[in-house]
N, C-alpha and C positions, 0 to 999 in steps of 0.2 A: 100670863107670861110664858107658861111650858107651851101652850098653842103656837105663841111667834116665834119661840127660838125651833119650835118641831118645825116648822115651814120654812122660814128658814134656812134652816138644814135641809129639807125636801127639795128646794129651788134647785139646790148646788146637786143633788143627789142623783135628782131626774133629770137634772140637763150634764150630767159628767159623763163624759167618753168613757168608753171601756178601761185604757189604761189610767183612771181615776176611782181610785175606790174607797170604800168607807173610811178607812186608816187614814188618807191622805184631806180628804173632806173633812174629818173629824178635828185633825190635829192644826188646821188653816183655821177652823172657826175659833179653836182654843185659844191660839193665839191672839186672835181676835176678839175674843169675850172668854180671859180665862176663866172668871168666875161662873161663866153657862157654860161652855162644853164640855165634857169629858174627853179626851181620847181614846179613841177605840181602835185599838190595831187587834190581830189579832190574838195576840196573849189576852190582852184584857177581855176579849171575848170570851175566848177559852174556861177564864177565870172564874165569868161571871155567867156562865153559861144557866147553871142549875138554878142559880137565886133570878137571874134575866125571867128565866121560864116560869118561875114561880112568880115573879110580878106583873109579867104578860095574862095569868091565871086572874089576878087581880083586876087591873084593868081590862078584861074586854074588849071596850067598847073602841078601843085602841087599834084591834085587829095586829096587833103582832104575836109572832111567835116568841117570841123574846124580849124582853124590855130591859135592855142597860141602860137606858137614861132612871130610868125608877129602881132598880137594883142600884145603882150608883147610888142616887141620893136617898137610898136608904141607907148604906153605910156613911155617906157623909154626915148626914142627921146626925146617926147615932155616935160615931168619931167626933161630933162636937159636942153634942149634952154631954157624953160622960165626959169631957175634957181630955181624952187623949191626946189633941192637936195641940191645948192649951201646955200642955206637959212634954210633948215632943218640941214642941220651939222654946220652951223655958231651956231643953237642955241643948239647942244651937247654942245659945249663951255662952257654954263653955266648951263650945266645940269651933275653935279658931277657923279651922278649912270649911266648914257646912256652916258658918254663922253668917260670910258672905254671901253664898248661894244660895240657901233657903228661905232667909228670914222675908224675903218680898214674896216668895211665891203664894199661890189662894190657894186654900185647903183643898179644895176639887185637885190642882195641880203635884199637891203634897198624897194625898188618896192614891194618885195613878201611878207615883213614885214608890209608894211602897205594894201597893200592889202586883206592880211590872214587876220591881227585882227587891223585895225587901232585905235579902243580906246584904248588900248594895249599902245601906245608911247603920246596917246595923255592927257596931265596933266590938271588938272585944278586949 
């Protein structure tokens, strides 16, 4: 499955004009298959730069310098076994304005959101 969505993504990537770039590729597929894309603008690069390089170390045979698709879903993994996802949408429940907007989005989509701008969701 990671082969057809990586090619996939490569189709669009190798054949995009100059003024199309990761960010814009990324965030088309998403919508398109939120639960496989992540988006990758660049904050989220940024973000994920060190833990990217450290799973580019991993895979090899990958030939990247960087691998946000495996950095990502290594935090998704882990964001779902411990149930943290499970306990952030228990508490949409009681949160009237984020109980519309959230409660359909996929975890992969909920990940990019707190990682882009987490005081953004977070209330006091």
């Amino acid at each position: 499955m990671y082969d057809q969505l990586e090619n996939l993504y490569r189709h669009f990537k190798d054949a995009a004009p100059r003024s199309v770039a990761v960010a814009k590729i990324s965030k088309v597929l998403h919508v398109k298959r939120p639960a496989a894309y992540p988006v990758l603008d660049r904050r989220i690069t940024a973000i994920y730069s060190d833990t990217a390089a450290a799973a580019a170390r991993e895979y090899p045979t990958r030939g990247y310098r960087r691998a946000f698709w495996a950095a990502i879903r290594t935090d998704l993994i882990a964001n779902t076994e411990s149930g943290a996802f499970g306990v952030l949408r228990k508490s949409f429940e009681d949160a009237p304005g984020l109980r519309e907007g959230l409660t359909s989005v996929t975890d992969l989509r909920l990940l990019d959101m707190l990682t882009w701008d987490p005081p953004r969701l977070v209330r006091k």
